[in-house]
NUNU-533163 format. One record per residue: residue number from 0; y, x, z of N, C-alpha, C in turn. Coordinates in Angstrom, 1 decimal, padded with zeros to 4 digits. Each point is the difference from the previous one (the first is absolute). Layout:
<sites>
{NUM,{Y,X,Z},{Y,X,Z},{Y,X,Z}}
...
</sites>
This chain:
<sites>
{0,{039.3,107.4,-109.6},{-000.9,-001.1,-000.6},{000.6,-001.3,000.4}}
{1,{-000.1,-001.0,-001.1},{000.6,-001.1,000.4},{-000.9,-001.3,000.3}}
{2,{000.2,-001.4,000.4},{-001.4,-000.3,000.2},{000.9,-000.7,-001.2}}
{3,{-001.7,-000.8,-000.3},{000.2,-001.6,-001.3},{000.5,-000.9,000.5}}
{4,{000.7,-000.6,-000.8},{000.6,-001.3,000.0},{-001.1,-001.3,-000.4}}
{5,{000.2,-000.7,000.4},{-001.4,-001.4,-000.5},{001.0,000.4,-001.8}}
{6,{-001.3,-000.5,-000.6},{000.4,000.5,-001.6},{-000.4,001.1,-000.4}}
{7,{000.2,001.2,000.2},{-000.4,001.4,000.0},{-001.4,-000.1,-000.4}}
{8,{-001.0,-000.6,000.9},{-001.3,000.2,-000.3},{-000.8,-001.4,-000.1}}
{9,{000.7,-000.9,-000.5},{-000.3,-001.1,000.1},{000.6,-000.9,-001.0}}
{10,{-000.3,-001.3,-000.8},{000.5,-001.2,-000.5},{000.2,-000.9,000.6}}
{11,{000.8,-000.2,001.5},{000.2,-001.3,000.7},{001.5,-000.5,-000.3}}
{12,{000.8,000.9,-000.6},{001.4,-000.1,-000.1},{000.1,-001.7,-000.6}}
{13,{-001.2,-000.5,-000.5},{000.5,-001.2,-000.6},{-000.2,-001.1,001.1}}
{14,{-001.3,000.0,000.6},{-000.3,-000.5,001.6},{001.1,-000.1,000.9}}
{15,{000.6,001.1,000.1},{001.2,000.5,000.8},{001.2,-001.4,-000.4}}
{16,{000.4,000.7,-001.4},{000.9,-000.9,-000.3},{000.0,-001.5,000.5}}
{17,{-001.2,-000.9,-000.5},{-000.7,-001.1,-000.1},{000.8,-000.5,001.7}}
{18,{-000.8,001.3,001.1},{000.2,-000.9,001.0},{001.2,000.4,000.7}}
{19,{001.3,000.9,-000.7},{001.3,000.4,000.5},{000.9,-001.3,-000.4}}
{20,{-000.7,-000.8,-001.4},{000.6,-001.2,-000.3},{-000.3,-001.0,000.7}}
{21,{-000.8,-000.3,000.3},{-000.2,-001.6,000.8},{000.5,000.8,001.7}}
{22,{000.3,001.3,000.1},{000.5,-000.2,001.8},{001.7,-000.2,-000.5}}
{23,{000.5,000.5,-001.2},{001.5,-000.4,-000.1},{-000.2,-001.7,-000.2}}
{24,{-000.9,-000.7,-000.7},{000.3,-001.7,-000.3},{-000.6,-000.7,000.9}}
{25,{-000.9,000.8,000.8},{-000.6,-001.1,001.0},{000.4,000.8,001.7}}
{26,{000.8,000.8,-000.6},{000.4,000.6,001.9},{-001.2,000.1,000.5}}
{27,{-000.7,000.9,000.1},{-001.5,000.4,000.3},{000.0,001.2,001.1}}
{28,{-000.5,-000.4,001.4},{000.0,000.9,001.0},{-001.3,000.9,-000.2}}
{29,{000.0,001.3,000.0},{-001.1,001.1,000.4},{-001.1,-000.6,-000.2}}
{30,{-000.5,-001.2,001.2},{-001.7,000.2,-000.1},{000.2,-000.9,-001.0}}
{31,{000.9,-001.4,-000.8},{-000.3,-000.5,-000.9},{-000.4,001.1,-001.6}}
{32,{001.0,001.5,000.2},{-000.3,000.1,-001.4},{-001.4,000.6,000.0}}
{33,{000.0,000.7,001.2},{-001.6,000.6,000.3},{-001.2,-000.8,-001.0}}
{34,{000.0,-001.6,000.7},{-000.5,-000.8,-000.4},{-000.2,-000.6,-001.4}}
{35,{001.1,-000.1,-000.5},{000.1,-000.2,-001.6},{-000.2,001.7,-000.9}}
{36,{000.0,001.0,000.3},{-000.6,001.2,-000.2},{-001.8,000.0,000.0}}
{37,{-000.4,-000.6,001.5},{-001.5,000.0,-000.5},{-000.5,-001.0,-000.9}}
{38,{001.0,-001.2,000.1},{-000.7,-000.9,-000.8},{000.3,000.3,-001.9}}
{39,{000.7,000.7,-000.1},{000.5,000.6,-001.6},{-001.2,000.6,-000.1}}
{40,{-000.3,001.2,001.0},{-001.0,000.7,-000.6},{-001.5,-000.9,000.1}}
{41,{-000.2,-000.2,000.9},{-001.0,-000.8,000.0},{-000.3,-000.7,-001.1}}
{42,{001.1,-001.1,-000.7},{-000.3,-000.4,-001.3},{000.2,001.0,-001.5}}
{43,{000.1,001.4,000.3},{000.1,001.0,-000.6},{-001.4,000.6,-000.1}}
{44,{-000.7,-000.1,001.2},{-001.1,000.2,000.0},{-001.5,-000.9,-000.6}}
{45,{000.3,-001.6,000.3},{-000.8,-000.7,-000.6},{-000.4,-000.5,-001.4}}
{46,{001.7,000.6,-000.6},{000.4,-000.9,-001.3},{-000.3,001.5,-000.6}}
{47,{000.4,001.3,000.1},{000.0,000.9,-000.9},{-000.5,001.9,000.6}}
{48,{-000.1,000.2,-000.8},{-000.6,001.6,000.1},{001.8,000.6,000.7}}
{49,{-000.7,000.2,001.4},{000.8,000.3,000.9},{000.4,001.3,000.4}}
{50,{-000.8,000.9,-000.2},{000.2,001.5,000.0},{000.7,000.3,-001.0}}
{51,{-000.1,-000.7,-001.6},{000.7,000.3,-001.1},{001.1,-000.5,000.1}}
{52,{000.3,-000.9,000.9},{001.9,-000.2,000.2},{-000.2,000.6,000.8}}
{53,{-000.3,000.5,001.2},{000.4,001.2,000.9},{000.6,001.0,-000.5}}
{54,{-000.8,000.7,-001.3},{000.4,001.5,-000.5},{000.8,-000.3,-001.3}}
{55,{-000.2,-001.2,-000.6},{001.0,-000.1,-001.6},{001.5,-000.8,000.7}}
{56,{000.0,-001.2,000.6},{000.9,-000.7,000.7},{000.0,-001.2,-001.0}}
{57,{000.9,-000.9,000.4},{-000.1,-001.6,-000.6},{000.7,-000.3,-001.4}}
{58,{-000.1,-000.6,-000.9},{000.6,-000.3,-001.2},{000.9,-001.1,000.3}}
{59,{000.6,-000.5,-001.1},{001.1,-001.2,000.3},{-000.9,-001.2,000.0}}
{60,{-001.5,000.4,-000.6},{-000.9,-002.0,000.0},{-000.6,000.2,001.9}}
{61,{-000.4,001.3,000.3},{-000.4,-000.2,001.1},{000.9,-000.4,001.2}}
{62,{001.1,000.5,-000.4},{001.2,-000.7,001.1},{-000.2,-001.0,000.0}}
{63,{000.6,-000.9,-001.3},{-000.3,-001.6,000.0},{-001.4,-000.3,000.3}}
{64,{-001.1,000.4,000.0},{-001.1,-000.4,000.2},{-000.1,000.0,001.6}}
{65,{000.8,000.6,001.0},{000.0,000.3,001.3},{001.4,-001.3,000.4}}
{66,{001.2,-000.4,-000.8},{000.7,-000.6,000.4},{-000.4,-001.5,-000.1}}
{67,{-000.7,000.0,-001.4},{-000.9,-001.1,000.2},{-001.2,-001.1,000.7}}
{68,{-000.6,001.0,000.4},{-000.9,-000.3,000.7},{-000.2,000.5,001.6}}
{69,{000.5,001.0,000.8},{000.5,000.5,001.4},{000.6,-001.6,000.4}}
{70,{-000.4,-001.0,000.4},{000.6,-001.3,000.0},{001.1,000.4,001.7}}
{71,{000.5,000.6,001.0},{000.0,000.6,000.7},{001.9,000.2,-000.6}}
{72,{-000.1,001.0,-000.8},{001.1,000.4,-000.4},{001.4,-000.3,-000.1}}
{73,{-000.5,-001.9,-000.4},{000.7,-000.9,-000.2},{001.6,000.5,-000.4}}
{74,{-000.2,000.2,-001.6},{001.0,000.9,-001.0},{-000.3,-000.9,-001.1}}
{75,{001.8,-000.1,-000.3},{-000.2,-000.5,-001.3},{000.2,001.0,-001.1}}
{76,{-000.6,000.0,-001.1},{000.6,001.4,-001.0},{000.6,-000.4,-001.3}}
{77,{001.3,000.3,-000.6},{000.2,-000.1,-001.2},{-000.3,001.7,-000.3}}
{78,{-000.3,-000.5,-001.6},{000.0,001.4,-000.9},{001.2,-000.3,-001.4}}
{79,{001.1,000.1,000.2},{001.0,-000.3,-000.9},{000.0,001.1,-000.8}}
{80,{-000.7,000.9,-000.5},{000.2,000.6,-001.1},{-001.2,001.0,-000.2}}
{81,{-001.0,-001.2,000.2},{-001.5,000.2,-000.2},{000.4,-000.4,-001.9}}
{82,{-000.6,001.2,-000.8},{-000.1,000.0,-001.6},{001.3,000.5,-000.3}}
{83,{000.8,000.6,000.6},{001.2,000.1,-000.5},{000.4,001.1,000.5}}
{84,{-000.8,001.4,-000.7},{000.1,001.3,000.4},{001.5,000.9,-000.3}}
{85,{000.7,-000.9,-001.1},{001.0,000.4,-000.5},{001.1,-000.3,000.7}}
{86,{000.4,000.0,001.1},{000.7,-000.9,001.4},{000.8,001.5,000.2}}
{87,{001.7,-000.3,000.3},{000.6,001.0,-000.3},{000.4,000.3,001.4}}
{88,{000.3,000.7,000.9},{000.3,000.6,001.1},{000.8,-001.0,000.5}}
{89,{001.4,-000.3,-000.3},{000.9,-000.3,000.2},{-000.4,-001.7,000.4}}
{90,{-000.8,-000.6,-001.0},{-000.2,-001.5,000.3},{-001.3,000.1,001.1}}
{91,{-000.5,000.8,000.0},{-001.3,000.5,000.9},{000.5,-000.3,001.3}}
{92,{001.3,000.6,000.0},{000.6,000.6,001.6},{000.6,-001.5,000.4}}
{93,{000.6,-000.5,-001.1},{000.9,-000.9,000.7},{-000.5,-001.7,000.5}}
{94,{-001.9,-000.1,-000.8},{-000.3,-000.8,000.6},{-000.8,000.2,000.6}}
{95,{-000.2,001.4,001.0},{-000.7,000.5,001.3},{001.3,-000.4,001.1}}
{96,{001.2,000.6,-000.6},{001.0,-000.5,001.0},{000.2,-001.4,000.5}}
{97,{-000.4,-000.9,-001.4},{000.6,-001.0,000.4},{-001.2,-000.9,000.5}}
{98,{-001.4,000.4,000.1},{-000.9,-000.6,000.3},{-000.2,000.3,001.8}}
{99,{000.0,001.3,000.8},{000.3,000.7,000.8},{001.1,-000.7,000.7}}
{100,{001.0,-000.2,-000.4},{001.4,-000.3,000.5},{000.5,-001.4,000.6}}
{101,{-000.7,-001.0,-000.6},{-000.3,-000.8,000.3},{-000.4,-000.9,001.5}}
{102,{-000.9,001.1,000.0},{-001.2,-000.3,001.4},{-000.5,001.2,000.6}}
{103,{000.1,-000.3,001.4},{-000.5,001.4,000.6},{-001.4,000.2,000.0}}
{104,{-000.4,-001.3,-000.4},{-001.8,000.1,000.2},{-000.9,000.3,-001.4}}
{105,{000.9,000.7,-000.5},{-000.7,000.6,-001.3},{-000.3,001.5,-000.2}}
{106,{-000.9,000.2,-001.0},{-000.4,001.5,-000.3},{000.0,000.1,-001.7}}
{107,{000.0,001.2,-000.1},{-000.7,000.1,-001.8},{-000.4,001.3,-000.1}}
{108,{-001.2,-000.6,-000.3},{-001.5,001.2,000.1},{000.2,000.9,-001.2}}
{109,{000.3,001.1,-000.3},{000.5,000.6,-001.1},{-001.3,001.2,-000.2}}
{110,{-000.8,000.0,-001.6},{-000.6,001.1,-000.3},{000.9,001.0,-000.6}}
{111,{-000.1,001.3,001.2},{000.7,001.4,-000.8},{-000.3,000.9,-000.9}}
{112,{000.2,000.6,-000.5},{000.2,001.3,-001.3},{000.1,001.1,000.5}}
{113,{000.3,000.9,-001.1},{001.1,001.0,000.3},{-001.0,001.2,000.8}}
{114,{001.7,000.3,001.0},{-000.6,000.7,001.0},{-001.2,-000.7,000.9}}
{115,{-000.2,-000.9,000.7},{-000.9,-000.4,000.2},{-000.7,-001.1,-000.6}}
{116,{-001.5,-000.2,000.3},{-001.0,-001.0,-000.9},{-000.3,-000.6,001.4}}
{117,{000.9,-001.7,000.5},{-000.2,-000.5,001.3},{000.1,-001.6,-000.2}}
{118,{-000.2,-000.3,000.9},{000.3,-001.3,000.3},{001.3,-000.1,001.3}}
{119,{001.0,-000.9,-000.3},{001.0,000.1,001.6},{000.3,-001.6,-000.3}}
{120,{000.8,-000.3,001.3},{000.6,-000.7,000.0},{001.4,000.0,000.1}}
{121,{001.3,-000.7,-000.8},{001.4,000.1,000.3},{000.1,-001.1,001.4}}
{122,{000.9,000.6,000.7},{000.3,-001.0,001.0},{001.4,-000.1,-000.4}}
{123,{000.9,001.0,-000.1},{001.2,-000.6,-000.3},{000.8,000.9,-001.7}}
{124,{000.8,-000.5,-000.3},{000.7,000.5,-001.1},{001.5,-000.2,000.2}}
{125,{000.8,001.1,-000.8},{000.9,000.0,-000.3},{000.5,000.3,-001.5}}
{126,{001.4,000.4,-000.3},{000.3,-000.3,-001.2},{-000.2,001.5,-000.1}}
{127,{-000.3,000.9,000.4},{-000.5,001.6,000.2},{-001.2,000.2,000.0}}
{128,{-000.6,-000.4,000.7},{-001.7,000.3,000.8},{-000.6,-001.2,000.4}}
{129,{-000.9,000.4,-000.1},{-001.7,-001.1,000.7},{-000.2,000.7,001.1}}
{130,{-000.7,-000.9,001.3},{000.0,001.0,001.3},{-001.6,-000.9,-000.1}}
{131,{-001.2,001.0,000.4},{-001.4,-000.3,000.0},{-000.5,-000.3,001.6}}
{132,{-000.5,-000.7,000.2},{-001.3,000.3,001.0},{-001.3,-000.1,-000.6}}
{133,{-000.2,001.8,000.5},{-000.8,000.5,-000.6},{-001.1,000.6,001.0}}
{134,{-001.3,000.0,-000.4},{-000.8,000.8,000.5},{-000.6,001.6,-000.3}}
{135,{000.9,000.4,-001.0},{-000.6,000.9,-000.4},{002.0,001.4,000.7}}
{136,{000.6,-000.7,000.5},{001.3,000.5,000.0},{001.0,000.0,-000.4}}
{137,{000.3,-000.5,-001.2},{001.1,-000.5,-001.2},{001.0,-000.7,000.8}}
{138,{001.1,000.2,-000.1},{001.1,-000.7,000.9},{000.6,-000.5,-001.4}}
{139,{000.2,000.7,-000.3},{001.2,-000.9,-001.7},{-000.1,001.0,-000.6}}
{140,{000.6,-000.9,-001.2},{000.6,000.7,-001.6},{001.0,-000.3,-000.1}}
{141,{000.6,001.1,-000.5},{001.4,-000.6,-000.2},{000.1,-000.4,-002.3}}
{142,{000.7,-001.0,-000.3},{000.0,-000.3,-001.1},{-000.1,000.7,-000.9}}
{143,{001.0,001.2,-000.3},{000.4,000.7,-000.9},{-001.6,000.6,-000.2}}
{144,{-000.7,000.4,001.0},{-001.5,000.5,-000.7},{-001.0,-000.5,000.0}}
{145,{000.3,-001.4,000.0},{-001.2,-000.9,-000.4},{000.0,-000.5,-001.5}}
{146,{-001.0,-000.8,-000.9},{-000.1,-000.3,-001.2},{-001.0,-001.0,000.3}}
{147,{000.0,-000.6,-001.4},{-000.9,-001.2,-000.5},{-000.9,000.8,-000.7}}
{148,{000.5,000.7,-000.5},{-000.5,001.1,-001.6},{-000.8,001.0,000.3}}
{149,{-000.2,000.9,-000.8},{-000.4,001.2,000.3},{000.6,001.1,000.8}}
{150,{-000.8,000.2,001.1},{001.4,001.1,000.8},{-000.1,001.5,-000.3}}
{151,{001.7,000.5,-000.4},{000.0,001.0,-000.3},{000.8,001.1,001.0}}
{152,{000.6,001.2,000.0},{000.7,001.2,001.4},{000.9,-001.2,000.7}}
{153,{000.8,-001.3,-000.6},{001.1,-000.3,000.9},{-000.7,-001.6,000.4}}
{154,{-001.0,-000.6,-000.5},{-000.6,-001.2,000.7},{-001.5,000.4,-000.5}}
{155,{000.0,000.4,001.9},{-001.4,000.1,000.0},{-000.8,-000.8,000.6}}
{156,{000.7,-001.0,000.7},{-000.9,-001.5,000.6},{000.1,-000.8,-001.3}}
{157,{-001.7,000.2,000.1},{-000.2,-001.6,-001.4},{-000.1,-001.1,000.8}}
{158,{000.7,-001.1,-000.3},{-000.9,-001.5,001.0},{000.0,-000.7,-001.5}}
{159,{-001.4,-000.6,000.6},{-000.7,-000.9,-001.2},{000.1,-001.3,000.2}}
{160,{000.9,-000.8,-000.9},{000.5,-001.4,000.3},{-001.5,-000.5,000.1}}
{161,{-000.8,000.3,-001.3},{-001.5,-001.0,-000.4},{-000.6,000.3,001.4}}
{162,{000.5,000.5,000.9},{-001.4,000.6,001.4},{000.8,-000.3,000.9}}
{163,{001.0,-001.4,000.2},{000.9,-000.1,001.3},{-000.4,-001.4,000.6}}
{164,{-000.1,-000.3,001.0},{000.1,-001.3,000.1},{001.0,000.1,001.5}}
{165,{000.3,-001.0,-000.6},{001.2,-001.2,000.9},{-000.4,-000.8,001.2}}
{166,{-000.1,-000.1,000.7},{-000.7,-000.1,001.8},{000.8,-000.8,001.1}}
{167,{-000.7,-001.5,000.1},{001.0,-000.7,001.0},{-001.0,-000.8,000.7}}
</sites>
């Protein structure tokens, strides 16, 4: 018998993400993320039906609705290819790289596909693979089976440009 992973029986994977980003941009020690953890949920709690993101998990307006307003967070977010579902791998990858590469104090919050239906974070990229800090266990993908598109036997990671945001 194996035990669960957070995710397994749960929608926090987007929570998760939220505050694995602000400890890579704001260098955030333990009890800080503790703290910005209760206060997400907390305003998860006041603002919306909170058992129903418990068990369905967050969409891409409730993220922004959490990066928005969590004043705490102190995250800036671009959505560069918010409306622009037709965003081809290759240009996908290379301004994650070059957005990432830049600065070490960045993230990009990526909604997944595929084999998995998640929320992660990239902390680093290559011209091969994305490497995640993740809460649910994901360490990386390597390129060749990732897609923008529909994923079929040889790319079976979907990442959704319209569901990414950009994190500094």
């Amino acid at each position: 018998m194996q035990p669960y992973e957070q995710g397994a029986l749960d929608g926090l994977c987007g929570v998760y993400s939220i505050i694995h980003s602000s400890r890579i941009i704001n260098d955030l020690a333990d009890t800080d993320c503790q703290k910005l953890f209760n206060e997400v949920i907390d305003y998860l709690n006041k603002e919306m039906n909170l058992s129903k993101l418990l068990i369905d998990g967050l969409n891409i307006n409730i993220i922004g609705e959490i990066l928005n307003n969590v004043i705490s967070l102190n995250i800036k977010r671009e959505m560069p290819f918010r409306g622009k579902p037709e965003t081809s791998l290759p240009g996908f990858w290379f301004s994650m790289q070059e957005f990432l590469n830049n600065n070490s104090n960045r993230a990009v919050l990526l909604g997944l596909g595929g084999v998995y239906d998640h929320w992660s974070v990239v902390n680093s990229i290559s011209d091969k693979r994305i490497n995640f800090l993740d809460s649910g266990g994901l360490c990386y993908f390597n390129r060749g089976n990732c897609t923008t598109k529909k994923p079929d036997r040889r790319r079976i990671h979907q990442i959704y440009p319209t569901h990414t945001y950009f994190l500094s």
